[in-house]
N, C-alpha and C positions, 0 to 999 in steps of 0.2 A: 504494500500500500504506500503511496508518494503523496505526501501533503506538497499543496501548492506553495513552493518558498517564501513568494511575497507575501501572503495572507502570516503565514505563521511569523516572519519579520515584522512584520505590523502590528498582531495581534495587540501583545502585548505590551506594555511601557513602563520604565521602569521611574521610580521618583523624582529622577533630574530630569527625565523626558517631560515626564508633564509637569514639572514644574517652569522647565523652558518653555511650554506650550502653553502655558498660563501667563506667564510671566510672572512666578513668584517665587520664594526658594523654596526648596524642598522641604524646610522643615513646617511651612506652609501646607506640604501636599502631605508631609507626616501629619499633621492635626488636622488636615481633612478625614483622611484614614480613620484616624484615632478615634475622632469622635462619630464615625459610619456615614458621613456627609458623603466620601467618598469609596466604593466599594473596591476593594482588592484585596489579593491572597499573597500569602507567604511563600518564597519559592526555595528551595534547597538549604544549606547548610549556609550560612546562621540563620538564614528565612528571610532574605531582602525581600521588598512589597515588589508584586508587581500588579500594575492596573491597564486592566480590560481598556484598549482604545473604546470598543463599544461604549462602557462605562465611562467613563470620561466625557465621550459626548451627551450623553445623557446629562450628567454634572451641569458639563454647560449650558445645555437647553433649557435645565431645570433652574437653574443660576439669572435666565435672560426672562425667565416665567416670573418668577420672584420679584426682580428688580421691574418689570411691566406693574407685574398689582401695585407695587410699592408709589409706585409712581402716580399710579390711578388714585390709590387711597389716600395720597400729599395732596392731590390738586382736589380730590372733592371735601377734604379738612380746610381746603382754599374759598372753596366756592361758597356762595350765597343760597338761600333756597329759593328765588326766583331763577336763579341762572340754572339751577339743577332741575327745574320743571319746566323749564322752556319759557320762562317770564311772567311763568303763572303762580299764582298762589292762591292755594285754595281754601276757602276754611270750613271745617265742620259745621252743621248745621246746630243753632245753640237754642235751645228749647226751653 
């Protein structure tokens, strides 16, 4: 059986890779890890991390979701309640 060499080259990354691919250092990508933010396994003797590109991308996707809401939920702590109903304001019927 022959695994395809690039796929298996790629696969995996090891902490200064994606710390280079992040652009932060790796003890950055060790407390990703550490605290399950970022998923990856242990490989050989003494057990260096190594993370799934899969995963990684993931990370980032999940990273650009995050900072989207974040963003949505600054600007409507910004907004007015005419501006957030379209310049309406409605009020409950008072009996």
């Amino acid at each position: 059986m022959t695994a395809d060499r690039s796929d298996d080259v790629t696969r995996f990354l090891t902490v200064g890779d994606a710390a280079e691919l992040l652009k932060v250092t790796p003890g950055d990508v060790v407390g990703l890890i550490e605290t399950g933010e970022l998923p990856a396994i242990r490989v050989g003797r003494p057990g260096a991390w190594r993370i799934e590109r899969i995963q990684l991308e993931a990370y980032i996707t999940a990273m650009y979701e995050e900072t989207r809401r974040r963003a949505l939920w600054e600007q409507s702590d910004l907004a007015s309640i005419p501006e957030l109903s379209g310049g309406r304001v409605i009020w409950p019927d008072r009996d």
